[in-house]
PASEBA-1860 file (N, C-alpha, C; in nm, 3 decimals):
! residues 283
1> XXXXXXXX> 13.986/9.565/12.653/13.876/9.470/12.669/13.870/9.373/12.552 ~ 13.882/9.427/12.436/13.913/9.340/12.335/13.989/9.242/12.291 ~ 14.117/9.289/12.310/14.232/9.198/12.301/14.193/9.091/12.400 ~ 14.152/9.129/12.536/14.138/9.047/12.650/14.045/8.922/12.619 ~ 13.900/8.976/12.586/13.847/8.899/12.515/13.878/8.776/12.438 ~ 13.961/8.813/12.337/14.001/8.765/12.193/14.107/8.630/12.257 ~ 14.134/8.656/12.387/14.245/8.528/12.448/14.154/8.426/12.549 ~ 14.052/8.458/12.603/14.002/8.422/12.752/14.043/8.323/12.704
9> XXXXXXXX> 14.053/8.233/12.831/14.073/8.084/12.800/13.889/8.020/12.827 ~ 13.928/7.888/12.791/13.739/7.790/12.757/13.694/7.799/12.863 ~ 13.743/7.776/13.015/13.715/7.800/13.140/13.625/7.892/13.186 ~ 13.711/8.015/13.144/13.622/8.132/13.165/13.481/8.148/13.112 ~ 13.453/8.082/13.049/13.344/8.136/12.921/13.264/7.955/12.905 ~ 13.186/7.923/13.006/13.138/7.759/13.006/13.062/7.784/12.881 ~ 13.026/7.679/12.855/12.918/7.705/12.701/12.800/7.781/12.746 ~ 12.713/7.734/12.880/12.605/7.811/12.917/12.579/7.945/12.909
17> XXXXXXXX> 12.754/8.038/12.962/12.784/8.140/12.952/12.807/8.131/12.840 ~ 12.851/8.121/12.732/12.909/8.144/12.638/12.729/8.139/12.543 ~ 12.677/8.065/12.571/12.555/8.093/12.479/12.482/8.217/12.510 ~ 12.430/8.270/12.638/12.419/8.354/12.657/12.491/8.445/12.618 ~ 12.614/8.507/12.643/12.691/8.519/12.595/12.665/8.628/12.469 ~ 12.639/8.502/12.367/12.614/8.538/12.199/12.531/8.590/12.186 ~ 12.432/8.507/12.273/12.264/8.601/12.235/12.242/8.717/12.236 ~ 12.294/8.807/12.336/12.275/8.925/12.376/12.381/9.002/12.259
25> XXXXXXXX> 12.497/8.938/12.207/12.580/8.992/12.098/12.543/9.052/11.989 ~ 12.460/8.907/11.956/12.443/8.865/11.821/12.409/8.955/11.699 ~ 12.290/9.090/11.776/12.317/9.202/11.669/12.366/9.314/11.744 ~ 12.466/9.287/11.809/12.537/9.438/11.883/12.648/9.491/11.773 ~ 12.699/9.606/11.693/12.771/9.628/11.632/12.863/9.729/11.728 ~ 12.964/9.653/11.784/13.066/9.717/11.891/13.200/9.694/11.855 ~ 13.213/9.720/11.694/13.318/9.743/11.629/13.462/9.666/11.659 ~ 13.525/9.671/11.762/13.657/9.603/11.737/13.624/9.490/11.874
33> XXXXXXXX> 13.514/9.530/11.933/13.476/9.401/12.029/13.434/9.276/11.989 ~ 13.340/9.327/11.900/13.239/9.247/11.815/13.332/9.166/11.732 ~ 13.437/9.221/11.650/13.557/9.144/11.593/13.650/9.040/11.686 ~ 13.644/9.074/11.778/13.707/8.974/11.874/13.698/8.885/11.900 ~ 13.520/8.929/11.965/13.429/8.784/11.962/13.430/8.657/11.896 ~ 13.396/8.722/11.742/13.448/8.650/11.600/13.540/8.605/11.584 ~ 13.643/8.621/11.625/13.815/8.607/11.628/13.785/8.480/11.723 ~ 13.748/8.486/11.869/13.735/8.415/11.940/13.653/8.262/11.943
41> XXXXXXXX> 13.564/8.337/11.827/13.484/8.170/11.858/13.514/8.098/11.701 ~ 13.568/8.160/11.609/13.623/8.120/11.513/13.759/8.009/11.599 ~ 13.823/8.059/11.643/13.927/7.978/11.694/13.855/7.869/11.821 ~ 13.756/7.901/11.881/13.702/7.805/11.962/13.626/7.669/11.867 ~ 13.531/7.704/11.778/13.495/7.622/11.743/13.569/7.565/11.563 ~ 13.684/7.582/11.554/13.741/7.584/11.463/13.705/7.578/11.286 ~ 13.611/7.712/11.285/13.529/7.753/11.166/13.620/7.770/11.090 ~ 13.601/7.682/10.998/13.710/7.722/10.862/13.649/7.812/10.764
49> XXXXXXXX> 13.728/7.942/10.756/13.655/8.063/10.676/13.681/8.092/10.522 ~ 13.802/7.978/10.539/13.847/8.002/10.393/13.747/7.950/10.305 ~ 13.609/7.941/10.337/13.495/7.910/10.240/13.400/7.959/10.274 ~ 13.446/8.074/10.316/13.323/8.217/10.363/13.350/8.307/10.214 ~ 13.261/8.362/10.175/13.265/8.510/10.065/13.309/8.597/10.151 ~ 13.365/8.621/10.238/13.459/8.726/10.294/13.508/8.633/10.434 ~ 13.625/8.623/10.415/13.706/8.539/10.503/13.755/8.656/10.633 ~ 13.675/8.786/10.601/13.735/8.850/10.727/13.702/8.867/10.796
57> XXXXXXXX> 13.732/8.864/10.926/13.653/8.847/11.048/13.588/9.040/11.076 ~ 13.686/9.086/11.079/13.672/9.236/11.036/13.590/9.296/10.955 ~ 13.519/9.222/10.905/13.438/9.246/10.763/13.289/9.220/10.800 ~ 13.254/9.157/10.942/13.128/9.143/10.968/13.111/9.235/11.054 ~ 12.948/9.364/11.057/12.923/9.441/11.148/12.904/9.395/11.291 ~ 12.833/9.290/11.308/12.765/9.182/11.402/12.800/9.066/11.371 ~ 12.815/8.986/11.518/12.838/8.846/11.550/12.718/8.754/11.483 ~ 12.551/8.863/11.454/12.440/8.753/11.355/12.543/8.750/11.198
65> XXXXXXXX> 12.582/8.896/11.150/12.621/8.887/11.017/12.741/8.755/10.966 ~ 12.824/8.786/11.111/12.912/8.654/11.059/12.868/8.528/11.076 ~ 12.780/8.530/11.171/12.705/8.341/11.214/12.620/8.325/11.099 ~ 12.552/8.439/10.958/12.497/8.404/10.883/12.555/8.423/10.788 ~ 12.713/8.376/10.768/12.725/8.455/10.676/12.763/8.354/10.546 ~ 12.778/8.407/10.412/12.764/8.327/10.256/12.893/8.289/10.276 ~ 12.853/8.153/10.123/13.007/8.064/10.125/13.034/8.149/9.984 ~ 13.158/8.126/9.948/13.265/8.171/9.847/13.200/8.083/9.762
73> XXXXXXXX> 13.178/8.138/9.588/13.109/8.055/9.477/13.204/7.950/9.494 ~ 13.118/7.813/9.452/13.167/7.724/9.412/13.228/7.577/9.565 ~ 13.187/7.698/9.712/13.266/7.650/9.769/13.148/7.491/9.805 ~ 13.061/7.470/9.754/12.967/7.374/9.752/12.862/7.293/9.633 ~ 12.920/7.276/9.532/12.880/7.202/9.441/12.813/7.122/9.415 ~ 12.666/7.121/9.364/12.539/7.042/9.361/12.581/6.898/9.287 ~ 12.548/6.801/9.377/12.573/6.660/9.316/12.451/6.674/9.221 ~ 12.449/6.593/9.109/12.351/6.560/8.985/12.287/6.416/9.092
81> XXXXXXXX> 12.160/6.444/9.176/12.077/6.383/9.231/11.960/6.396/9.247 ~ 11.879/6.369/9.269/11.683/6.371/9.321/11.698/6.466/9.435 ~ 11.766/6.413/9.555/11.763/6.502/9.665/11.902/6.523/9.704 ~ 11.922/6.666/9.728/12.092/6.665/9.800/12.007/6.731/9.923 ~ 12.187/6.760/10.000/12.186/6.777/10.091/12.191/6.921/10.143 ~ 12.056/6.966/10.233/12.005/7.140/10.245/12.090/7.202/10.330 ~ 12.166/7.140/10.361/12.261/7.192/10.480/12.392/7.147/10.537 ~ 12.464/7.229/10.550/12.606/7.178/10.628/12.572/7.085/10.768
89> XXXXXXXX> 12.610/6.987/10.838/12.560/6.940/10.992/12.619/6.798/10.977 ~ 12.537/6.739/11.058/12.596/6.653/11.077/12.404/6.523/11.155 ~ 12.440/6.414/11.098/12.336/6.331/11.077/12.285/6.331/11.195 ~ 12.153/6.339/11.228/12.082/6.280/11.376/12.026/6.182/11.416 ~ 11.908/6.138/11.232/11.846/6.034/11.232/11.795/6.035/11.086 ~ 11.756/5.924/11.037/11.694/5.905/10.884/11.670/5.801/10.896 ~ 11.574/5.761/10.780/11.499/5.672/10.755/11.333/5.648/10.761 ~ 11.252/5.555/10.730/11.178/5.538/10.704/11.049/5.584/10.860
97> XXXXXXXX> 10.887/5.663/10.828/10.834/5.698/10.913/10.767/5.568/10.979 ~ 10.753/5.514/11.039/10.682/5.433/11.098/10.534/5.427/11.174 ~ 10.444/5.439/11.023/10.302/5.478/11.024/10.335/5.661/11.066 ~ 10.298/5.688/11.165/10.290/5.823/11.196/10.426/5.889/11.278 ~ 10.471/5.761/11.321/10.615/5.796/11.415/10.785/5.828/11.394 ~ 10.826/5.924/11.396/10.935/5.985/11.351/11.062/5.902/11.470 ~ 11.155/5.851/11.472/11.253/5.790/11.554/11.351/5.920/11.583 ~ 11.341/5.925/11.754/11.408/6.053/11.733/11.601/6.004/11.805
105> XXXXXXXX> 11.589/5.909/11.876/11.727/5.861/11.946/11.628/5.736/11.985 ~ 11.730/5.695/12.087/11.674/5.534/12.160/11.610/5.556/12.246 ~ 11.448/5.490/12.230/11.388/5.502/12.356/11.269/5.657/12.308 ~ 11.288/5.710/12.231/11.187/5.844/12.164/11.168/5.830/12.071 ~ 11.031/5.841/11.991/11.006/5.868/11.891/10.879/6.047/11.932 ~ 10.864/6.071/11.800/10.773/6.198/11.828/10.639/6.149/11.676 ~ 10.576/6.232/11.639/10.458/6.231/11.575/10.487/6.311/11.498 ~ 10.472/6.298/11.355/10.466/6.358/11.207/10.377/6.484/11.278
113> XXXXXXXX> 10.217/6.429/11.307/10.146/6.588/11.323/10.191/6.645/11.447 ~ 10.243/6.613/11.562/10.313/6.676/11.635/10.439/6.787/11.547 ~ 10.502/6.731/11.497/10.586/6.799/11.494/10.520/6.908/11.348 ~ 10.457/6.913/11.332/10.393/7.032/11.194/10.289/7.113/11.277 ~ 10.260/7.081/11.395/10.190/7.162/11.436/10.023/7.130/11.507 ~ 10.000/7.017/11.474/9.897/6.936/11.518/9.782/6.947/11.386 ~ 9.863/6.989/11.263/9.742/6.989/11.093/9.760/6.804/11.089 ~ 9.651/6.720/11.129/9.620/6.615/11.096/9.651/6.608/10.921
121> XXXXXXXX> 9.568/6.677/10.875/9.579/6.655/10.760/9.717/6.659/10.691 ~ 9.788/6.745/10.715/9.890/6.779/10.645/9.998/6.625/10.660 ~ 9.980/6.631/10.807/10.043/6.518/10.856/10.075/6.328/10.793 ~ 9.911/6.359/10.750/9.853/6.217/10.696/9.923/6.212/10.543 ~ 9.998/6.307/10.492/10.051/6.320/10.360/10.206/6.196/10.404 ~ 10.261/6.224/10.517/10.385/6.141/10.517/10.427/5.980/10.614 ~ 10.272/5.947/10.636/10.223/5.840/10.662/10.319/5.732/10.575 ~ 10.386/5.674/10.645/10.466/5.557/10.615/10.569/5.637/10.506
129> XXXXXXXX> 10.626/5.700/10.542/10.727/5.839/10.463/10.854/5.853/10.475 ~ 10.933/5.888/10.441/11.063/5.899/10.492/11.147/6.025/10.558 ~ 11.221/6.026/10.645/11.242/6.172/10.720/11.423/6.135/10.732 ~ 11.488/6.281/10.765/11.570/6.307/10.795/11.602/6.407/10.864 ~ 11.680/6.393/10.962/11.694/6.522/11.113/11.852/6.528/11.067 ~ 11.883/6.644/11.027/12.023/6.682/11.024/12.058/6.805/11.144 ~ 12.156/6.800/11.232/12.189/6.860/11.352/12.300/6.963/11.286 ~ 12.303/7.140/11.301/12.382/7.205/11.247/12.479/7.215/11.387
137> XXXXXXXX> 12.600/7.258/11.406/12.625/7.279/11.520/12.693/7.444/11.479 ~ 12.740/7.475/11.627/12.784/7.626/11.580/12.898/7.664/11.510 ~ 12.985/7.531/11.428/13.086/7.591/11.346/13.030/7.612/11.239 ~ 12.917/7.503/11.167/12.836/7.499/11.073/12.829/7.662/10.996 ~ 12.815/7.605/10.868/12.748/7.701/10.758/12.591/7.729/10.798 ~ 12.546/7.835/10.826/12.389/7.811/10.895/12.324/7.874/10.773 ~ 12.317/7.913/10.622/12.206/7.952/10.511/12.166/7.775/10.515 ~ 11.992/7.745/10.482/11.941/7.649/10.463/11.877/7.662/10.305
145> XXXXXXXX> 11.932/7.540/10.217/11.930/7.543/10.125/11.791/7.436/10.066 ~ 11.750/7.430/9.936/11.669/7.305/9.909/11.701/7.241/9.852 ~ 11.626/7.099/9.938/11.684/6.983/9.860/11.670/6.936/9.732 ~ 11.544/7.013/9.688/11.521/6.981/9.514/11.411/7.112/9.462 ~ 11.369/7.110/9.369/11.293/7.230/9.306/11.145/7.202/9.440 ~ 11.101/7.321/9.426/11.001/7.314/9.519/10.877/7.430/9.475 ~ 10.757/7.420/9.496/10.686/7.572/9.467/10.612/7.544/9.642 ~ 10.659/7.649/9.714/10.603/7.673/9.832/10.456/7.692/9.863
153> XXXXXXXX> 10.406/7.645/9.976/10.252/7.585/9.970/10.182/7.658/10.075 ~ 10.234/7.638/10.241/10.245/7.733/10.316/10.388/7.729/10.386 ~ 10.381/7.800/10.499/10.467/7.811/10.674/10.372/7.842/10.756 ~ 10.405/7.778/10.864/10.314/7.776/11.031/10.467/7.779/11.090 ~ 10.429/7.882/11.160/10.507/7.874/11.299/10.442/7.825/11.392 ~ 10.508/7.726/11.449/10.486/7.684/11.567/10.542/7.721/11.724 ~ 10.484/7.781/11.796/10.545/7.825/11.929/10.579/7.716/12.026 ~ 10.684/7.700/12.084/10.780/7.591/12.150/10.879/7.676/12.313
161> XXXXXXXX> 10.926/7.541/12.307/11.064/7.558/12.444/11.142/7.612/12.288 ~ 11.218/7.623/12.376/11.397/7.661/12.311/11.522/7.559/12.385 ~ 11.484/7.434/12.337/11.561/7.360/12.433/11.708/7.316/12.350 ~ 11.824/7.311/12.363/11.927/7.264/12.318/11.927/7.163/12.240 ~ 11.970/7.175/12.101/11.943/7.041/11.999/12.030/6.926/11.940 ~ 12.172/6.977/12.097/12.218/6.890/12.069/12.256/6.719/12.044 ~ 12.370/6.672/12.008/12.310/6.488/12.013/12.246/6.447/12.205 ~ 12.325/6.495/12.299/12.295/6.492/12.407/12.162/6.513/12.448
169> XXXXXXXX> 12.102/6.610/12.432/11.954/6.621/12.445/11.864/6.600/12.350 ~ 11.877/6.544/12.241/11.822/6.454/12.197/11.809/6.330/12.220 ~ 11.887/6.296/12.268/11.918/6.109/12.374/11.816/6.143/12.511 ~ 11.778/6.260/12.548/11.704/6.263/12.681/11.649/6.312/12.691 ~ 11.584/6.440/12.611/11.446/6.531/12.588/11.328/6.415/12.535 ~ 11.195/6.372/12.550/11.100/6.328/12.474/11.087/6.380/12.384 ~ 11.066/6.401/12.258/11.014/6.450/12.178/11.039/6.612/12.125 ~ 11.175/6.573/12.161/11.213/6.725/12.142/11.206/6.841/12.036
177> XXXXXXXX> 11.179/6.765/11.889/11.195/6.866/11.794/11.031/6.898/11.735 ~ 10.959/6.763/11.865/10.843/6.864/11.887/10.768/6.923/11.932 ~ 10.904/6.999/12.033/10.834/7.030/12.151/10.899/7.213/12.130 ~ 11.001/7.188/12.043/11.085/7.293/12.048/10.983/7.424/11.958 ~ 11.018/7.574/11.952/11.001/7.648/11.848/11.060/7.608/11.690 ~ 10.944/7.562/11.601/10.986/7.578/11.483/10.907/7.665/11.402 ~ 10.934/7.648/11.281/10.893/7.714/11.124/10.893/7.584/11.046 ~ 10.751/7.539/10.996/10.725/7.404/10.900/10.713/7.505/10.754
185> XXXXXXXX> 10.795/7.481/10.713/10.770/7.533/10.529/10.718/7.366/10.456 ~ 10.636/7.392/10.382/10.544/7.314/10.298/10.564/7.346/10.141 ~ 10.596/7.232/10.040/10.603/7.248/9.989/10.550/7.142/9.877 ~ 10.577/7.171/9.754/10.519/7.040/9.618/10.649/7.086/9.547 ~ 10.699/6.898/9.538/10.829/6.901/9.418/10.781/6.785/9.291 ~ 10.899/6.777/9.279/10.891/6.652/9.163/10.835/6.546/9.198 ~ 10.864/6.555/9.320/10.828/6.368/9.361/10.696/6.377/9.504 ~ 10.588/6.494/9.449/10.526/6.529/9.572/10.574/6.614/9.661
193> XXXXXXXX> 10.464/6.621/9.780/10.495/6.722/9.855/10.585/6.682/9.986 ~ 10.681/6.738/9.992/10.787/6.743/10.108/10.782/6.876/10.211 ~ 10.837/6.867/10.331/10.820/6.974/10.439/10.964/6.984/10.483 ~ 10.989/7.091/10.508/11.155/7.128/10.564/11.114/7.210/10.719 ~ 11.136/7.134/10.801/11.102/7.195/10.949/11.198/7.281/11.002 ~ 11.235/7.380/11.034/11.357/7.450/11.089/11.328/7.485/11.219 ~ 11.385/7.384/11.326/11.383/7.354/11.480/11.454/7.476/11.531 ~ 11.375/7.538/11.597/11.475/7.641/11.680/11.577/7.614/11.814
201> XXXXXXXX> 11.607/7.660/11.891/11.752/7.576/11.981/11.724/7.699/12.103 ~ 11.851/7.685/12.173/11.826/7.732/12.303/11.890/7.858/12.280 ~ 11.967/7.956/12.205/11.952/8.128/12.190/11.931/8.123/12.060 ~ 11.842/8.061/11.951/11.804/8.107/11.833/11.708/8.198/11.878 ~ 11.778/8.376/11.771/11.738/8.487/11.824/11.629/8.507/11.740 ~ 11.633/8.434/11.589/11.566/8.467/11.514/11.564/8.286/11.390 ~ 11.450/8.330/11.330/11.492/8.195/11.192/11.419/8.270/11.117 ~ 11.458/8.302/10.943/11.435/8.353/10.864/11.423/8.267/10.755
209> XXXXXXXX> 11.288/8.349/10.622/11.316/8.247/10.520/11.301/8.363/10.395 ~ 11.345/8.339/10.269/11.419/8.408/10.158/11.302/8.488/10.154 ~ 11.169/8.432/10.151/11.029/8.494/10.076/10.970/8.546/10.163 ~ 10.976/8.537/10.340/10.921/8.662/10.456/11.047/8.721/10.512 ~ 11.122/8.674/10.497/11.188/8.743/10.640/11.216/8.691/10.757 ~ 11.249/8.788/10.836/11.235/8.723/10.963/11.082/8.670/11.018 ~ 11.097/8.550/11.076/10.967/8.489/11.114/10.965/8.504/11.252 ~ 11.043/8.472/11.359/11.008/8.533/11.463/11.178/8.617/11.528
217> XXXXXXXX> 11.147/8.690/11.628/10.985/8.754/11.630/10.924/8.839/11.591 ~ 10.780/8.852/11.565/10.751/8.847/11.701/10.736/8.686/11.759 ~ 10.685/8.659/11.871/10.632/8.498/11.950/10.526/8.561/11.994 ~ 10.401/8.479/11.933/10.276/8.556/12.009/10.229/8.449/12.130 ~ 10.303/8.317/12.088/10.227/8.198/12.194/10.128/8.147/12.104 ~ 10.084/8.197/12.030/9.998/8.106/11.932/10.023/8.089/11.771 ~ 10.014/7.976/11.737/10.027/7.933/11.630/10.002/8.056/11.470 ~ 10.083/8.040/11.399/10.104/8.164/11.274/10.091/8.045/11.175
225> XXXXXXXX> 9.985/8.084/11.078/9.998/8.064/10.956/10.026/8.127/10.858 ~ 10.066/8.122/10.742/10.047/8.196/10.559/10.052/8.086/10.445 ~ 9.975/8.107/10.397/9.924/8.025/10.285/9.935/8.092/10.128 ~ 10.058/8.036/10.065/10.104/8.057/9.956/10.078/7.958/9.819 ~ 9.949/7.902/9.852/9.897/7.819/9.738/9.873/7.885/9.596 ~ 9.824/8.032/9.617/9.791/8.100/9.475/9.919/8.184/9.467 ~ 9.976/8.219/9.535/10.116/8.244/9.480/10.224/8.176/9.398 ~ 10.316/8.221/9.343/10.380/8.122/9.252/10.538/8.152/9.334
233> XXXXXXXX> 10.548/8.107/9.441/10.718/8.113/9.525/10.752/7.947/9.440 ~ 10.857/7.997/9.363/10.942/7.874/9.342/11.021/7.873/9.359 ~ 11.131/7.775/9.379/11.253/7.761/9.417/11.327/7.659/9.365 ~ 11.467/7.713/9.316/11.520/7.555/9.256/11.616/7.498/9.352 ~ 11.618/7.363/9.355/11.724/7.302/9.407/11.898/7.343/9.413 ~ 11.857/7.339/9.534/12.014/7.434/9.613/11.999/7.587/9.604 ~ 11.880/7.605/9.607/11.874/7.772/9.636/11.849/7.846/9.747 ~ 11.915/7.934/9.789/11.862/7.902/10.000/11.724/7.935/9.970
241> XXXXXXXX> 11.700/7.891/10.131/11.540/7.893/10.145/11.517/7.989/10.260 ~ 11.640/7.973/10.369/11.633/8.010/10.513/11.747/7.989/10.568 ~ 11.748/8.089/10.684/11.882/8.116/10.755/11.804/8.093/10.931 ~ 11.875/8.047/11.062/11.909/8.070/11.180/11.977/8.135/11.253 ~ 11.990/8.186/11.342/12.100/8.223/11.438/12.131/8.107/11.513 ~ 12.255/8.068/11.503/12.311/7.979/11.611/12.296/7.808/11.574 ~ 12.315/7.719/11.678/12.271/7.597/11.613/12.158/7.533/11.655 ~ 12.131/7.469/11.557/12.015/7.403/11.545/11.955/7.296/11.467
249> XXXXXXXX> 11.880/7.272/11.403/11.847/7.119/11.344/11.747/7.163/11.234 ~ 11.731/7.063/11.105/11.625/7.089/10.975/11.587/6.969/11.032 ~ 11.459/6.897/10.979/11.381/6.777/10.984/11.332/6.818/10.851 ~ 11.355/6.667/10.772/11.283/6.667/10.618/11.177/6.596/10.630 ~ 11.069/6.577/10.561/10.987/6.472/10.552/10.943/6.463/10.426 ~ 10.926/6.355/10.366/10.895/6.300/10.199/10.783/6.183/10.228 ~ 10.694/6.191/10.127/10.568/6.035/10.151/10.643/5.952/10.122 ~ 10.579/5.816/10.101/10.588/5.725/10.089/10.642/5.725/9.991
257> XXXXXXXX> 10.714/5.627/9.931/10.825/5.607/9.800/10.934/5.558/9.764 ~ 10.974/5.564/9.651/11.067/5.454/9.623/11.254/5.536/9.668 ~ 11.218/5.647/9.764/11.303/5.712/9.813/11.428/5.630/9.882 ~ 11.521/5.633/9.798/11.638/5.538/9.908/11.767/5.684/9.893 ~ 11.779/5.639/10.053/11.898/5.755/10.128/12.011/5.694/10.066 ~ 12.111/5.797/10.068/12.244/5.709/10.026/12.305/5.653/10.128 ~ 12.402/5.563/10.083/12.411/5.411/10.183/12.540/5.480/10.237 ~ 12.541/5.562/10.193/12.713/5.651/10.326/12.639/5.729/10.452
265> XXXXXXXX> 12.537/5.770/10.411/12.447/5.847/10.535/12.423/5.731/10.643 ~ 12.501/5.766/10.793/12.455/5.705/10.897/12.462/5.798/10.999 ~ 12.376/5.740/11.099/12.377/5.855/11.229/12.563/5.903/11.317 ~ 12.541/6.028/11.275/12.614/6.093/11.336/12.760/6.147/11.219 ~ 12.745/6.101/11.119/12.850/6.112/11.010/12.818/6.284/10.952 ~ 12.937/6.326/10.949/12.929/6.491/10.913/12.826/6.474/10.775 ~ 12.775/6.621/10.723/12.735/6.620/10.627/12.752/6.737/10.520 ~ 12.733/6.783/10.406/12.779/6.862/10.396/12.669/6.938/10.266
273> XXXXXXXX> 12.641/7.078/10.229/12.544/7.153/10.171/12.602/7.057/10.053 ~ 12.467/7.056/9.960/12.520/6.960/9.824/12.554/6.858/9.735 ~ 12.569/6.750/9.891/12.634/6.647/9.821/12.474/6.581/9.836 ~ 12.477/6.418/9.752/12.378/6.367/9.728/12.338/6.286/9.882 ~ 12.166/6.358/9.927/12.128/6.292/10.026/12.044/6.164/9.991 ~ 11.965/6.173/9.868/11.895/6.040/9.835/11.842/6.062/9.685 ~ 11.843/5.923/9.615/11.775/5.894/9.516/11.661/5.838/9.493 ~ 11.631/5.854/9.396/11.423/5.882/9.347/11.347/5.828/9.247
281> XXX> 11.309/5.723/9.198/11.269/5.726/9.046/11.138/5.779/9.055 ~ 11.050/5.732/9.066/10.906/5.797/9.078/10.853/5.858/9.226 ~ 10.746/5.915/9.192/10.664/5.968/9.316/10.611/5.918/9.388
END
């Protein structure tokens, strides 16, 4: 069954199936199956491992351990910038908020407090602000890193669809990343307070962050808060923050400011953990 596995051809296995597929995998530890799998979608989606901390496919219990698994020191090197970049992916959208409206493809935009959860207030912080939607896909490095020092403020989970985040349904979902299951982490940096949204996708089994854990599930259907204002969670720039199963999308948001993206960032251009996403002089 294994070996068999380890060859199917793409046919056999449509992505639909094939997502399903994973989901039900993802923490099965079925020893030389489970390696196969790995074997298999390593060669399907052509994951280069030689910048994994264990390049062996054999070496992960579960298909979650290897889809989450660490890069080899060094294999991502912090540019000397204001903001780098929290994640491996590849660009969706950036640039400036437009009063309250986030640009999500042509023809959609969605809502700052939509997408945090419907906290007006919180919302009104990135009023004429700047955002960035980076899209991970499933070859991607999936640990989510930060973009600059941060002391954590709260997280709300927000209960959602699980709709596919890819460029495709983002061109034809309304408002998709705020419609989807996320986790809004809140935070205060150098240059004010910024939010790192982690969009859930269509078999994200789980999304985790360094300081709870797994966040869901449980899914109660209603909105989760925690409020870490008198706590002291800090975090420095490029330190993970949070991990996913599978692929999926971050959304940044920063206020208003003298924030300029770097002029190589355009929609759809790979991206990569580290390198410089934008520069900063004041708050």
């Amino acid at each position: 069954m294994s070996d068999r596995l380890s060859v199917l051809p793409q046919y056999f296995l449509p992505k639909q199936a094939l997502t399903q597929l994973m989901g039900r995998l993802a923490n099965l530890q079925a020893g030389s199956t489970t390696t196969a799998v790995i074997k298999w979608f390593i060669q399907r989606y052509q994951v280069d491992m030689s910048e994994a901390a264990n390049p062996d496919p054999a070496a992960y219990p579960s298909f979650n351990a290897f889809f989450t698994r660490a890069l080899r020191p060094g294999a991502r090197p912090l540019a000397q910038a204001e903001w780098i970049c929290p994640v491996d992916g590849a660009i969706s959208q950036l640039g400036p908020i437009q009063g309250e409206q986030i640009f999500q493809a042509k023809g959609h935009h969605y809502s700052t407090q939509a997408l945090v959860g419907g906290d007006a207030q919180l919302a009104a912080q990135f009023q004429d602000g700047n955002f960035a939607t980076i899209y991970l896909s499933p070859r991607d490095y999936h640990r989510i890193h930060m973009p600059c020092a941060g002391k954590l403020l709260r997280m709300i989970h927000v209960p959602g669809e699980l709709f596919s985040v890819n460029p495709t349904t983002a061109r034809g979902v309304p408002g998709l990343f705020a419609r989807n299951e996320r986790v809004v982490c809140v935070f205060e940096g150098p240059f004010g307070p910024f939010v790192m949204v982690l969009v859930g996708a269509t078999i994200v089994g789980s999304m985790a962050t360094v300081w709870h854990g797994i966040v869901n599930p449980p899914r109660t259907g209603k909105i989760r808060e925690w409020n870490y204002a008198q706590q002291d969670v800090q975090l420095a720039q490029g330190a993970e923050m949070g991990r996913f199963l599978l692929g999926s999308t971050i959304v940044l948001l920063t206020p208003k400011s003298d924030m300029q993206f770097n002029t190589e960032w355009q929609t759809a251009k790979p991206v990569r953990l580290g390198e410089t996403m934008a520069t900063q002089t004041t708050a």
